[in-house]
C-alpha positions in Angstrom: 58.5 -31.9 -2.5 55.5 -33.5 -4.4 55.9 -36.9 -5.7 54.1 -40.0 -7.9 52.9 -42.7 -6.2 50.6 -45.6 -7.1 47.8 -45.1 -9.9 45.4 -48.4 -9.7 42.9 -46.8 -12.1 44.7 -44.2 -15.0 42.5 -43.7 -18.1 43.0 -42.0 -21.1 40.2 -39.8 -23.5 40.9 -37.2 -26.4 41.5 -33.8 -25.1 38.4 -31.9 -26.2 40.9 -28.5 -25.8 44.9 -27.3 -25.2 46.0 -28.5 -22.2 49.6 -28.4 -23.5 50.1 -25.0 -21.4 49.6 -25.1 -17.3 46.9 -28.0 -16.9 49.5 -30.8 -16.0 48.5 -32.1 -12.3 45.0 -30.3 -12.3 41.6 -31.7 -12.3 39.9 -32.5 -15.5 36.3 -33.2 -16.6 34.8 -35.0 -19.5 32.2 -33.0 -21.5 29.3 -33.3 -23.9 31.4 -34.8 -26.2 33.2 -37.3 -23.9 36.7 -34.8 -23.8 38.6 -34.1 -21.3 38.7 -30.6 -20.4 40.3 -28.3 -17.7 37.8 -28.1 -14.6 36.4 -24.1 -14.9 34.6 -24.1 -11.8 34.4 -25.0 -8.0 31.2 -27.1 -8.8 32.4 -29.2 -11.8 32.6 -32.9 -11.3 36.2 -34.0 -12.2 37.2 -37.3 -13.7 40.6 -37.5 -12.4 44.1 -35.1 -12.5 46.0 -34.6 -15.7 49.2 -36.3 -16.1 50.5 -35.2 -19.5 50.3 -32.1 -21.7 48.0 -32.7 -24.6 47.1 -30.6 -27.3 43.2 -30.6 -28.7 42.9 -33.8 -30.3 45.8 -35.8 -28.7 45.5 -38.7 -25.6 45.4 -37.2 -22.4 46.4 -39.1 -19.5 44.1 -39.1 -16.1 45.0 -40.2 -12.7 41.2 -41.2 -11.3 42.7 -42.9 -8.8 45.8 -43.0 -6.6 48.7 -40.6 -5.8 49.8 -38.0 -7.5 51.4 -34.6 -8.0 48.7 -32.1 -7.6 48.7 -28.1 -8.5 47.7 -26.0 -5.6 45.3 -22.8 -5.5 46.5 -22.1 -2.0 48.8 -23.2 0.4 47.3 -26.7 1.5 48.4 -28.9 4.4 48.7 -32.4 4.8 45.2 -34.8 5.7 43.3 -31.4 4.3 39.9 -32.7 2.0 40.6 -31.2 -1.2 38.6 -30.7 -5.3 38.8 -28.3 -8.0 38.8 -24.5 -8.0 37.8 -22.5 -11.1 40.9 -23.1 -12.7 41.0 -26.7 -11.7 43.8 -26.6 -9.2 43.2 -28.1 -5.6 41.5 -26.0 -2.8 40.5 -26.9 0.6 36.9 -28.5 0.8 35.6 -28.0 4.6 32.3 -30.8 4.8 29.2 -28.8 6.0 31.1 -25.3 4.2 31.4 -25.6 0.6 28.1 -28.0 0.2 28.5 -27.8 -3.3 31.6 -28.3 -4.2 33.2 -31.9 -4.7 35.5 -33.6 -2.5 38.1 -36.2 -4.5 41.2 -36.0 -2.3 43.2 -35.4 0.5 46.4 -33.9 0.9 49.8 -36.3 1.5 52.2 -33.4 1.4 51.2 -30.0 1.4 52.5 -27.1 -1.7 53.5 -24.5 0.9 52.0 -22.0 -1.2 50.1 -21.1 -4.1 50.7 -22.1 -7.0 52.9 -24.9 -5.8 53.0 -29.0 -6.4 50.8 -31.0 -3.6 50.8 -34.6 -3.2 47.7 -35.8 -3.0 45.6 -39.3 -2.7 42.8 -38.5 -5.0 39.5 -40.6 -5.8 37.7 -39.2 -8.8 35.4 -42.3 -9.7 32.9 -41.3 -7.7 33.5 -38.1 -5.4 30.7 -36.9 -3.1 29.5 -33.1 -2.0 30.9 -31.4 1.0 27.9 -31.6 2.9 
């Protein structure tokens, strides 16, 4: 069962789109403008995990870091390095495999399957390359 833990650094922007639908608990990035948006690929740089539901125009809450729930693109597995996928739930990131892709987290207690809540210690202030 996922669950909350401790968020030392949560920040809030304007959310530059709808997130009110299925983008609760997955990674965001800012864009030109300074909004948060849903990450839309692998290789985005995210700013944290979503924590509320907000419309285009309203406060969206970030998790940069701490512990938090987490949507899963696969199955993932506890101490598993983990980013964003192209629809900015977590995948797997395997150091010296996916050397462009961002790692911001590792999994506390694995989804089971896809689709499924992760918990998950996640850094997003400044996360490195797989390399």
């Amino acid at each position: 069962m996922a669950v909350e833990g401790t968020q030392p650094l949560k920040t809030s922007a304007v959310a530059g789109a709808d997130l009110s639908a299925n983008a609760q608990y997955r990674y965001v990035k800012l864009n030109a403008d300074n909004q948060v948006i849903l990450c839309a690929a692998a290789t985005d740089i995210p700013c944290g995990v979503l924590q509320n539901n907000p419309v285009s125009g309203d406060v969206a809450e970030i998790c940069v870091i701490g512990e938090t729930k987490i949507d899963s693109d696969a199955a993932l597995t506890a101490g598993w390095l983990i980013g964003p996928s192209a629809d900015g739930q977590a995948d797997r990131k395997i150091p010296g495999t996916d050397t462009t892709e961002y790692i911001c987290g590792q999994v506390k207690i694995g989804s089971g399957a896809a689709g499924g809540k992760a918990t998950a210690f996640v850094n997003c202030a400044s996360p490195s390359r797989a390399a």
